[in-house]
mmCIF file as gemmi writes it, N, C-alpha and C atoms, coordinates in Angstrom:
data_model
loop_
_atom_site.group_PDB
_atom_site.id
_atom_site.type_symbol
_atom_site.label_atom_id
_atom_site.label_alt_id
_atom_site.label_comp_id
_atom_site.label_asym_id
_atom_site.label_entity_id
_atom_site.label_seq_id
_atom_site.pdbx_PDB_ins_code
_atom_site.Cartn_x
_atom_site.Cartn_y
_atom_site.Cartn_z
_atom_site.occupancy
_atom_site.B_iso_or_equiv
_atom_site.pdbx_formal_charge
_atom_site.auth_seq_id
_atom_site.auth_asym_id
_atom_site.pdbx_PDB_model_num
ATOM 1 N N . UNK Axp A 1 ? 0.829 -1.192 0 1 0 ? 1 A 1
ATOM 2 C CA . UNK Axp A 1 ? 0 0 0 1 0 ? 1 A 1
ATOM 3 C C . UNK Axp A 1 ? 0.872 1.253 0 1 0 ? 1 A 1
ATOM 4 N N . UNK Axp A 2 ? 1.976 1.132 0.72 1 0 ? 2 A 1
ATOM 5 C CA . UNK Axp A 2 ? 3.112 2.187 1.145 1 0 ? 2 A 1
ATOM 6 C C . UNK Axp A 2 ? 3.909 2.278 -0.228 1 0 ? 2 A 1
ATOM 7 N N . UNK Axp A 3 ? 3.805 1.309 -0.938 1 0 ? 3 A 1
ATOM 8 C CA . UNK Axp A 3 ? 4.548 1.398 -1.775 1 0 ? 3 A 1
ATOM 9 C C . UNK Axp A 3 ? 3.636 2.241 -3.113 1 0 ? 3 A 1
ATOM 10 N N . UNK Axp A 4 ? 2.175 1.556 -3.46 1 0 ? 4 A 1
ATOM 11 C CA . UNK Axp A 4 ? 1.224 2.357 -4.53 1 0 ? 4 A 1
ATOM 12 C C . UNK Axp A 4 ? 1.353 3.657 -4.148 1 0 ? 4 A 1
ATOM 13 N N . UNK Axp A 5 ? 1.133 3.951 -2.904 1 0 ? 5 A 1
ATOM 14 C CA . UNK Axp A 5 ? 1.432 5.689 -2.93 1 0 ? 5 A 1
ATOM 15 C C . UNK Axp A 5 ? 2.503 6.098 -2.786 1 0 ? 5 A 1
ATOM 16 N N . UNK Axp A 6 ? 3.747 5.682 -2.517 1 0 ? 6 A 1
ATOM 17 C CA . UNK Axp A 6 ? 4.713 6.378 -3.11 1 0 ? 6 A 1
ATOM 18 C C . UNK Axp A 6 ? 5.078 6.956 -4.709 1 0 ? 6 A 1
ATOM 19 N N . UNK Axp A 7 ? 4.201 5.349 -4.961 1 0 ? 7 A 1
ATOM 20 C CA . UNK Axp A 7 ? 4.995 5.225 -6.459 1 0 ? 7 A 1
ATOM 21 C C . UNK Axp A 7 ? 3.639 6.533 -7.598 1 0 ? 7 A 1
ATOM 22 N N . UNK Axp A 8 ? 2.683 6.711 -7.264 1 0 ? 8 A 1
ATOM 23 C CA . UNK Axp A 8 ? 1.533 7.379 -6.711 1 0 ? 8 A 1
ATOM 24 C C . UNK Axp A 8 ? 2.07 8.69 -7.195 1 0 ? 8 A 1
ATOM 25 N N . UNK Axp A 9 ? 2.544 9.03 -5.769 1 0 ? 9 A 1
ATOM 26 C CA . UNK Axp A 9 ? 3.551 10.612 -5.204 1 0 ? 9 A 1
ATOM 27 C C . UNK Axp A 9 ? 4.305 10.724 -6.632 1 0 ? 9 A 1
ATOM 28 N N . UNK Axp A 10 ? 5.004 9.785 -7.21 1 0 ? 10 A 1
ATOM 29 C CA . UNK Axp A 10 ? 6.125 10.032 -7.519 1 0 ? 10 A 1
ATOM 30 C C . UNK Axp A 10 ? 5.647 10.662 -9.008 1 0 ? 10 A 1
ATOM 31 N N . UNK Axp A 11 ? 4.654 9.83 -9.769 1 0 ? 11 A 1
ATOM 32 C CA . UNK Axp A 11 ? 4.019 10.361 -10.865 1 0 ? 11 A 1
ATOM 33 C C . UNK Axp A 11 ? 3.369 11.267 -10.884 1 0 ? 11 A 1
ATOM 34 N N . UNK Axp A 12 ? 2.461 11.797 -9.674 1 0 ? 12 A 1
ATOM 35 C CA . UNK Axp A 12 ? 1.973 13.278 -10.005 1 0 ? 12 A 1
ATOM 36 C C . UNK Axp A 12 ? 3.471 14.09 -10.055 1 0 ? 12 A 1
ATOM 37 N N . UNK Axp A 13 ? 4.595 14.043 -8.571 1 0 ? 13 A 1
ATOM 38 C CA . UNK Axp A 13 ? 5.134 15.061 -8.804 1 0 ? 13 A 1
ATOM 39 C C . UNK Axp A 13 ? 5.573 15.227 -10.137 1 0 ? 13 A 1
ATOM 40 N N . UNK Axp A 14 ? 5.934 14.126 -10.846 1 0 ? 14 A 1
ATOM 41 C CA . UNK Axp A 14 ? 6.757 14.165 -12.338 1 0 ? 14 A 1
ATOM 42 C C . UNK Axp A 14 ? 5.833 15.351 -13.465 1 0 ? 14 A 1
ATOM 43 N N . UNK Axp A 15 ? 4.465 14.959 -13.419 1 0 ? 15 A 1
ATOM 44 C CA . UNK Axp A 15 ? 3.488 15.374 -13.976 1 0 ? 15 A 1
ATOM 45 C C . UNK Axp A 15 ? 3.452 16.94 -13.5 1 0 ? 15 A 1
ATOM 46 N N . UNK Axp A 16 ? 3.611 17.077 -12.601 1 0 ? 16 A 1
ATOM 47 C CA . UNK Axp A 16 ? 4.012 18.487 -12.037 1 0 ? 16 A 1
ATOM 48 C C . UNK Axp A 16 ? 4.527 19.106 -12.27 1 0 ? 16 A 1
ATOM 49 N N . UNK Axp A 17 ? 6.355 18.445 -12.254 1 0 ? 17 A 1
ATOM 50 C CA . UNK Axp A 17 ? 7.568 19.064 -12.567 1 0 ? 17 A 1
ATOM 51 C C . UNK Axp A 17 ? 7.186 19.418 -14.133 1 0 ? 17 A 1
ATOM 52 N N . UNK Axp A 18 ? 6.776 18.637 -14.986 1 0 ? 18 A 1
ATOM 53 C CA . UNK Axp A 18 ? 6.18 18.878 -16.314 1 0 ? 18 A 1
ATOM 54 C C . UNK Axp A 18 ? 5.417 19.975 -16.946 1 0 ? 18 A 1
ATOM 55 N N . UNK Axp A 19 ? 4.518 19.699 -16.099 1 0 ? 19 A 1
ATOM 56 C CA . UNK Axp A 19 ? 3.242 20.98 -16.466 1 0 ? 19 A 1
ATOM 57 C C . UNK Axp A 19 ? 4.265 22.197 -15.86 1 0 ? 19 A 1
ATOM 58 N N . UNK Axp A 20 ? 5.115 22.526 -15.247 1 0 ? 20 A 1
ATOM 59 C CA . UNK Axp A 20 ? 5.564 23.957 -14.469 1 0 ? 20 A 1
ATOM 60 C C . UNK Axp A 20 ? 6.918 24.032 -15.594 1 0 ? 20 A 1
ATOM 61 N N . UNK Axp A 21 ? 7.209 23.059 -15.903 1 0 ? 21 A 1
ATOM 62 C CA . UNK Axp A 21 ? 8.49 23.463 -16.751 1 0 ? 21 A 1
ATOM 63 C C . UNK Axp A 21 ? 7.556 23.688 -18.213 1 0 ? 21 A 1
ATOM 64 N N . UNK Axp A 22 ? 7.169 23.542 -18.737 1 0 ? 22 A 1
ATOM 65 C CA . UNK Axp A 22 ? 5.554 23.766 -19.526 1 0 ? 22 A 1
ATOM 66 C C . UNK Axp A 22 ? 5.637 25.22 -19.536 1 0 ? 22 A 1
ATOM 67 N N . UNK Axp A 23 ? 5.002 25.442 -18.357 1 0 ? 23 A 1
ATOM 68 C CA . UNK Axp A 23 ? 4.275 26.944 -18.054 1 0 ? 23 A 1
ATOM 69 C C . UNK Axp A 23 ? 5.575 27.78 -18.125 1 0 ? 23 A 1
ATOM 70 N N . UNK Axp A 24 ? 6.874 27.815 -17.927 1 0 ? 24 A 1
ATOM 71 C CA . UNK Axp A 24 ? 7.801 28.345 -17.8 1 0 ? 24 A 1
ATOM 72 C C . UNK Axp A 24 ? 8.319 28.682 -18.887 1 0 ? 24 A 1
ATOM 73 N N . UNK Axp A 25 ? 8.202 27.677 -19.856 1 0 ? 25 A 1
ATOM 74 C CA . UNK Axp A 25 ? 9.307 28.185 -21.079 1 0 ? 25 A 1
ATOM 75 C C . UNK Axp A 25 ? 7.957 28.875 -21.739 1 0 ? 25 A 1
ATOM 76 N N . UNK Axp A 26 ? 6.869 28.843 -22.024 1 0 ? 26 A 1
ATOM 77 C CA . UNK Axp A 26 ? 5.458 29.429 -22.37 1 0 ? 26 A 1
ATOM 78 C C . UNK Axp A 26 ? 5.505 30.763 -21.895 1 0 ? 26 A 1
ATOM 79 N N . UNK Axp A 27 ? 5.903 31.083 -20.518 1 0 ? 27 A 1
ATOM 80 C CA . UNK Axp A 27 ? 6.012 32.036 -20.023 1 0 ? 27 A 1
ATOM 81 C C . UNK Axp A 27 ? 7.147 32.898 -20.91 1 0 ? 27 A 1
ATOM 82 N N . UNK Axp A 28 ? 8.284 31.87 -21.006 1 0 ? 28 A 1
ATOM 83 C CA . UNK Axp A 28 ? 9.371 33.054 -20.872 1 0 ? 28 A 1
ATOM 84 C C . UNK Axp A 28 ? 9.416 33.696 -22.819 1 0 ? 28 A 1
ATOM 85 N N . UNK Axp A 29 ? 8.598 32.57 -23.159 1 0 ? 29 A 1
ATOM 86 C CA . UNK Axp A 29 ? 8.411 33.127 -25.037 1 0 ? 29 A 1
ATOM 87 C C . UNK Axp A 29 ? 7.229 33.972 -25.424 1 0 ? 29 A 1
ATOM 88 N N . UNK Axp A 30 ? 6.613 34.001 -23.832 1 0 ? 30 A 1
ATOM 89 C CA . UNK Axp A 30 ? 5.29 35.449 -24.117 1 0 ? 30 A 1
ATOM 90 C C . UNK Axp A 30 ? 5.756 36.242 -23.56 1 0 ? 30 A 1
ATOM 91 N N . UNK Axp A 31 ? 6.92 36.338 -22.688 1 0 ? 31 A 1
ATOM 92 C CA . UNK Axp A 31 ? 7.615 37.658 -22.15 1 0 ? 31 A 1
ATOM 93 C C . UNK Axp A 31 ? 8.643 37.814 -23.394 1 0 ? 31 A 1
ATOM 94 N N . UNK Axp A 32 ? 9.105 37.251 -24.225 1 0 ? 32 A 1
ATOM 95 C CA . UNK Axp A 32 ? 9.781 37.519 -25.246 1 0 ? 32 A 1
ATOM 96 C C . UNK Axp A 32 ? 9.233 38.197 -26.168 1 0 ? 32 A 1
ATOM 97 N N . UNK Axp A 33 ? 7.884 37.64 -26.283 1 0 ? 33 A 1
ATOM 98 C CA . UNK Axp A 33 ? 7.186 38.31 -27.691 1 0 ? 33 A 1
ATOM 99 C C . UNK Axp A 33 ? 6.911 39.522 -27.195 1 0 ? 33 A 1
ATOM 100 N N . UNK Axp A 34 ? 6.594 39.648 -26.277 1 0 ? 34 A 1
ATOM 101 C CA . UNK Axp A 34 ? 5.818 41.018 -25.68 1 0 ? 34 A 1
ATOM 102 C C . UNK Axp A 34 ? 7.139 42.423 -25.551 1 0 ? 34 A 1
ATOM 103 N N . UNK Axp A 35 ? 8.178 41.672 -25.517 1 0 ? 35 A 1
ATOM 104 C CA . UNK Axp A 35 ? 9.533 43.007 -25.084 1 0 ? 35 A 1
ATOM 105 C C . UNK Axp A 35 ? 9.566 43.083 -26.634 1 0 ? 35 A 1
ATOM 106 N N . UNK Axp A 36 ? 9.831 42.206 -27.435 1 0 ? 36 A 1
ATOM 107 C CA . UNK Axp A 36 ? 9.879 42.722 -28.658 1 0 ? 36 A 1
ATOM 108 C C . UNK Axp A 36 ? 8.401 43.394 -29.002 1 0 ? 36 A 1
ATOM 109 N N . UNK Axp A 37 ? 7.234 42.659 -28.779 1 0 ? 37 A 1
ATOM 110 C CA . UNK Axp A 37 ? 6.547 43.777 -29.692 1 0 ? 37 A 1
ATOM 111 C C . UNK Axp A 37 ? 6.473 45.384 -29.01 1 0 ? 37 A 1
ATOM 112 N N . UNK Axp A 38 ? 6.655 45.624 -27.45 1 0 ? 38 A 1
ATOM 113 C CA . UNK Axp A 38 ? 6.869 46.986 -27.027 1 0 ? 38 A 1
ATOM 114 C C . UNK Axp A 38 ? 7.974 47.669 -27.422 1 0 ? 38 A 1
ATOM 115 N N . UNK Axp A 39 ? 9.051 46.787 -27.89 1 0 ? 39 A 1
ATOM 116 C CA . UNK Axp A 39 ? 10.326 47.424 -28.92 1 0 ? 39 A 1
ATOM 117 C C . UNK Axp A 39 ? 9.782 48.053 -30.153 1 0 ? 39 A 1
ATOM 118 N N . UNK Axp A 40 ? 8.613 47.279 -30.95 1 0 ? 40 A 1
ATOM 119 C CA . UNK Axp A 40 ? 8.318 48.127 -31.969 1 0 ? 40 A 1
ATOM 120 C C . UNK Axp A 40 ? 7.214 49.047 -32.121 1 0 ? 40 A 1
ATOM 121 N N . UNK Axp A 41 ? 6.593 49.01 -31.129 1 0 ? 41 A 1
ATOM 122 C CA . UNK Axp A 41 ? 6.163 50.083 -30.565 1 0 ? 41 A 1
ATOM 123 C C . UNK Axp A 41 ? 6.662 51.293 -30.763 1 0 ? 41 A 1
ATOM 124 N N . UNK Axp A 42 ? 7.174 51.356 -29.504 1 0 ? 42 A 1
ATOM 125 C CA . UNK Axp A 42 ? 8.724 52.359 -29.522 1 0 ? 42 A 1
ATOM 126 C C . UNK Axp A 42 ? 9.664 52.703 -30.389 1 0 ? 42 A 1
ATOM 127 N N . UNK Axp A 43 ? 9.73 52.273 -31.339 1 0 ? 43 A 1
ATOM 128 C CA . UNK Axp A 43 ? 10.376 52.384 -32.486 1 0 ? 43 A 1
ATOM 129 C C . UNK Axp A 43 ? 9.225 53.384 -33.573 1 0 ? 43 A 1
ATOM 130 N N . UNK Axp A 44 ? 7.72 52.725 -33.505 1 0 ? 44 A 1
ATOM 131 C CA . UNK Axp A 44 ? 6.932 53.554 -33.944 1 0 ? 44 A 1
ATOM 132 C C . UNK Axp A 44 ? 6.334 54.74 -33.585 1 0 ? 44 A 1
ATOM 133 N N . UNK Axp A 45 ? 6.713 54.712 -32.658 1 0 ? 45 A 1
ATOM 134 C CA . UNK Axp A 45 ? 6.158 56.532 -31.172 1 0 ? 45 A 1
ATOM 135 C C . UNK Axp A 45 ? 7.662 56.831 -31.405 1 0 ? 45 A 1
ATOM 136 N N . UNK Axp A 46 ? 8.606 56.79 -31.631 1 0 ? 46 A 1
ATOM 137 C CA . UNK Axp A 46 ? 9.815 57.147 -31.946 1 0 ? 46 A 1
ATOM 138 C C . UNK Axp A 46 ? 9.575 57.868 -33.418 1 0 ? 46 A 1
ATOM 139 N N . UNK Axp A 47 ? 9.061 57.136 -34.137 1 0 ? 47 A 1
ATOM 140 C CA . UNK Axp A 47 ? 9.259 57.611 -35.874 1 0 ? 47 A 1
ATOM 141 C C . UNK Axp A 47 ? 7.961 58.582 -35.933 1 0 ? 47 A 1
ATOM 142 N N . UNK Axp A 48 ? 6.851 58.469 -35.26 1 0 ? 48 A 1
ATOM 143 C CA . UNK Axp A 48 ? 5.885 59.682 -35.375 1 0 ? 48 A 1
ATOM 144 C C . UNK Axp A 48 ? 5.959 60.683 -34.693 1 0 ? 48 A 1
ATOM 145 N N . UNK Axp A 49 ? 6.792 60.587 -33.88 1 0 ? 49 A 1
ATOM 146 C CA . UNK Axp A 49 ? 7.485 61.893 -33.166 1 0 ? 49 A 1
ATOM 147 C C . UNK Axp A 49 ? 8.461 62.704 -34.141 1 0 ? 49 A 1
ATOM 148 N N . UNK Axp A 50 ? 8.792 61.927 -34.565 1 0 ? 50 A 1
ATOM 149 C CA . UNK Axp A 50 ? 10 62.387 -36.059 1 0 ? 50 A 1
ATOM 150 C C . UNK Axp A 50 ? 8.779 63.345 -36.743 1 0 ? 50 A 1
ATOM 151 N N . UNK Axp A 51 ? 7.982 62.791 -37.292 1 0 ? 51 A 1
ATOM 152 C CA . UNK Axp A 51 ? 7.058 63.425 -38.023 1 0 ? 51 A 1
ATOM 153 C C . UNK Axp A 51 ? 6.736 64.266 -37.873 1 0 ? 51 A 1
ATOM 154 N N . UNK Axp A 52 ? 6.116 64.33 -36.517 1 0 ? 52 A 1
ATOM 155 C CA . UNK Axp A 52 ? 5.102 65.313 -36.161 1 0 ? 52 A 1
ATOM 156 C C . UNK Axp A 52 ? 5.691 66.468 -35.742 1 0 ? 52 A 1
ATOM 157 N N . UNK Axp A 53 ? 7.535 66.505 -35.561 1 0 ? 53 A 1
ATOM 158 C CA . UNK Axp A 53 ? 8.129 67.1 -35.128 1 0 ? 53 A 1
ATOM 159 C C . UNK Axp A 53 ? 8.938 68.142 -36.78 1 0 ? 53 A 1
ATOM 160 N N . UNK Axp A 54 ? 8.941 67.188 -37.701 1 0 ? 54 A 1
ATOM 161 C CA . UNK Axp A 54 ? 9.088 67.654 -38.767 1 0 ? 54 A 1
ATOM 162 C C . UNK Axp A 54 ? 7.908 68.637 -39.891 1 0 ? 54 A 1
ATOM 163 N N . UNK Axp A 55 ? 6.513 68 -39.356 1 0 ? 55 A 1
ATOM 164 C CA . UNK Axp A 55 ? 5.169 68.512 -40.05 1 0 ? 55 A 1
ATOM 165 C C . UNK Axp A 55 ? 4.979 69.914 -39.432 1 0 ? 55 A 1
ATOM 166 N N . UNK Axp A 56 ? 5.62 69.829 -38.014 1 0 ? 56 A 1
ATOM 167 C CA . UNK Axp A 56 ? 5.619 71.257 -37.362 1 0 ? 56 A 1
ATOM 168 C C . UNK Axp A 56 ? 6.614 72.432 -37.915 1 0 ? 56 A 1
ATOM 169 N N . UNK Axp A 57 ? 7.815 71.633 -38.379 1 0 ? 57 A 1
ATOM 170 C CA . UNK Axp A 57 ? 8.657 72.636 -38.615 1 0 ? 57 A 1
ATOM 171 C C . UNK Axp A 57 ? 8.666 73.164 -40.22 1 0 ? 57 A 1
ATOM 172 N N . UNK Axp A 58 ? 7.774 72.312 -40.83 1 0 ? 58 A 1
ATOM 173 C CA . UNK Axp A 58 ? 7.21 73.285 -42.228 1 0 ? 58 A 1
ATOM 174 C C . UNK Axp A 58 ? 6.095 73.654 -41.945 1 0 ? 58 A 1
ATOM 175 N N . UNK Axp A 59 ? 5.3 73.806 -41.301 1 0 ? 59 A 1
ATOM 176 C CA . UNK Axp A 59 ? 4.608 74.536 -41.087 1 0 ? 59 A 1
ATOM 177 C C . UNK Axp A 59 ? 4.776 75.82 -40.716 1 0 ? 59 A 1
ATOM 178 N N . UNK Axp A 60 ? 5.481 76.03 -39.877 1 0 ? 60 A 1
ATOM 179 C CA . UNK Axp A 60 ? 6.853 77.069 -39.126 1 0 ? 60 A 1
ATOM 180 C C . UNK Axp A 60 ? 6.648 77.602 -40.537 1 0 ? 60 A 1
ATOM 181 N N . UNK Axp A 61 ? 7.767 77.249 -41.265 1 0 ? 61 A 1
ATOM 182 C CA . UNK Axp A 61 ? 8.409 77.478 -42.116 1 0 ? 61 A 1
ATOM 183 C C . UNK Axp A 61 ? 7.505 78.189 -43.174 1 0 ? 61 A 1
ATOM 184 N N . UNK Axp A 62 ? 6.297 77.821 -43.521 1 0 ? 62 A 1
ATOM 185 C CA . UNK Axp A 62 ? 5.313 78.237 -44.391 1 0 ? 62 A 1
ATOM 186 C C . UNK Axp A 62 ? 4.294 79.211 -43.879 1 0 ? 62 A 1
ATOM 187 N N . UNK Axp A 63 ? 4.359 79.27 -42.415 1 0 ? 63 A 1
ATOM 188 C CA . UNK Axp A 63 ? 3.663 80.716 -41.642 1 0 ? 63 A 1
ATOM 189 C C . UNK Axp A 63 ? 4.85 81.723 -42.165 1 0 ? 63 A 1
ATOM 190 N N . UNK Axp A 64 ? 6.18 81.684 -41.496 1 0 ? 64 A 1
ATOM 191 C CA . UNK Axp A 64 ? 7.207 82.358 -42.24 1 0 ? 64 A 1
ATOM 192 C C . UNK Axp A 64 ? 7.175 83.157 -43.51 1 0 ? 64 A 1
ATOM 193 N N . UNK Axp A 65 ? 7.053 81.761 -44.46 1 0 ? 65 A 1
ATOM 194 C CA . UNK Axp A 65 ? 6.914 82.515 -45.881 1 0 ? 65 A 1
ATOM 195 C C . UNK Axp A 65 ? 6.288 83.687 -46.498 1 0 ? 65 A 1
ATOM 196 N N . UNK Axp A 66 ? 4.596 83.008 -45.218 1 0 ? 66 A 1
ATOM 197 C CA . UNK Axp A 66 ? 3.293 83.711 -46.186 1 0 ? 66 A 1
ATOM 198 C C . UNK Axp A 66 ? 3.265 85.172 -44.752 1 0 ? 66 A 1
ATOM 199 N N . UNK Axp A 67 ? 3.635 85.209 -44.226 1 0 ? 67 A 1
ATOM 200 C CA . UNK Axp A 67 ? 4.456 86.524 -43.168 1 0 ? 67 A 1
ATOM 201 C C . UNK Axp A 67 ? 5.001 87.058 -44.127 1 0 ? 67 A 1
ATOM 202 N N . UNK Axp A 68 ? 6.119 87.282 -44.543 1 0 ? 68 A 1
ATOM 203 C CA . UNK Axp A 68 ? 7.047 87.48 -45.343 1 0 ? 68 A 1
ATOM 204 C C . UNK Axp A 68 ? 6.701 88.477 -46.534 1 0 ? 68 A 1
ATOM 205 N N . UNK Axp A 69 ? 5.524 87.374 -47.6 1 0 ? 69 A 1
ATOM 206 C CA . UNK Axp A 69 ? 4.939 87.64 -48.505 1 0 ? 69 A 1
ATOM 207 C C . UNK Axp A 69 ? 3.645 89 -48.573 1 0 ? 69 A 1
ATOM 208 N N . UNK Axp A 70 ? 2.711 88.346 -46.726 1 0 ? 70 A 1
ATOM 209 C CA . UNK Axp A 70 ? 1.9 89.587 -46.725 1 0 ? 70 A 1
ATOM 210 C C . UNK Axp A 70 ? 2.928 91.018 -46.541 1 0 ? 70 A 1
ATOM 211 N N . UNK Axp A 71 ? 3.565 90.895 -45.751 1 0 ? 71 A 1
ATOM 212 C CA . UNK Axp A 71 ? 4.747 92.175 -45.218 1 0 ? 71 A 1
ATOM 213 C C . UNK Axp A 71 ? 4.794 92.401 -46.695 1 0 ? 71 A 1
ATOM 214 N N . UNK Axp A 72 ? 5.31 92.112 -47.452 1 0 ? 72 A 1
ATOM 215 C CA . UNK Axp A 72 ? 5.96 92.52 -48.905 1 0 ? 72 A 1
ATOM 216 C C . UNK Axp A 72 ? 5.066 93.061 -50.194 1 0 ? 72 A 1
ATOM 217 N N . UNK Axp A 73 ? 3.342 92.633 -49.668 1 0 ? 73 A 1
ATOM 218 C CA . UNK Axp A 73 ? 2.152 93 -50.331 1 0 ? 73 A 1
ATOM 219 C C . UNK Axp A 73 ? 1.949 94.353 -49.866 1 0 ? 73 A 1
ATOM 220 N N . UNK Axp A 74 ? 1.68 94.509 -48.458 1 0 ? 74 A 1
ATOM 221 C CA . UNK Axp A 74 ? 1.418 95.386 -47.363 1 0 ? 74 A 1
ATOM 222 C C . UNK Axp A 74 ? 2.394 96.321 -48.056 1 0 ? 74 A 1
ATOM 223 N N . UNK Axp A 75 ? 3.777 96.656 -47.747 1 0 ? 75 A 1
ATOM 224 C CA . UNK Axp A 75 ? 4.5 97.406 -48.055 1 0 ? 75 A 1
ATOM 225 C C . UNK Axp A 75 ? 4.006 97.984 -49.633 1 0 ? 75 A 1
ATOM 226 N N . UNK Axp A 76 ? 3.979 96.98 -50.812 1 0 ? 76 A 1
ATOM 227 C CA . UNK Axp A 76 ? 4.388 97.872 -51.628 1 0 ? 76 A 1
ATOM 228 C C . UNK Axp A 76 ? 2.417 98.179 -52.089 1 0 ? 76 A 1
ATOM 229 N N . UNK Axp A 77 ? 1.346 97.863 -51.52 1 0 ? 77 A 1
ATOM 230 C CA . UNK Axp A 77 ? -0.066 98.94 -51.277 1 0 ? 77 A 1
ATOM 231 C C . UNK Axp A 77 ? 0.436 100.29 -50.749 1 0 ? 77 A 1
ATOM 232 N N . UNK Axp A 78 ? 1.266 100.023 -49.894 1 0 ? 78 A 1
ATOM 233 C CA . UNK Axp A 78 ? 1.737 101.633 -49.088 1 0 ? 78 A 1
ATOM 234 C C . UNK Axp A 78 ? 2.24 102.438 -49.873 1 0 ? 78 A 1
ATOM 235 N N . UNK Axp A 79 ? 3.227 102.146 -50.663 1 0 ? 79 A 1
ATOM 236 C CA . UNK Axp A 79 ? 4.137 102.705 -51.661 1 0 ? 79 A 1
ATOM 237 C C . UNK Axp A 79 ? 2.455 103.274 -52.637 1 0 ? 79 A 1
ATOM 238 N N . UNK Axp A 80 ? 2.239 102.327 -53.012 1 0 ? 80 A 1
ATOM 239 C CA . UNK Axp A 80 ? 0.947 103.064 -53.852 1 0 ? 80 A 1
ATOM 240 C C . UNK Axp A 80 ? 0.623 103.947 -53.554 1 0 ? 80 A 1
């Protein structure tokens, strides 16, 4: 009897050790996927920051112009 439940014991723990080494490497390839996909993430909030940082500075650039242009309308109505 001492012996069926040892031998008992011995197959769940195995079944155990199994299912947890299981869950572990499962674990450690959805913590993998997940650092990489927040890598490209970040890579993409990285590159639309580029953008949005560049869409600003022609814009800049084209308030500038049409500044520039009214000043240069303005002026020569005056001259008129």
């Amino acid at each position: 009897m001492e012996e069926a439940f040892q031998a008992d014991k011995k197959v769940t723990r195995e079944k155990y050790e199994n299912i947890l080494a299981q869950m572990r490497e499962e674990t450690k390839t959805l913590v993998q996927q997940h650092l990489a996909e927040v890598g490209n993430l970040k890579a993409k909030i990285a590159y639309e920051i580029q953008e949005r940082e560049k869409e600003r500075a022609d814009q800049t650039a084209m308030l500038k112009e049409l500044h520039m242009k009214l000043s240069k309308e303005r002026k020569s109505k005056e001259k008129l």
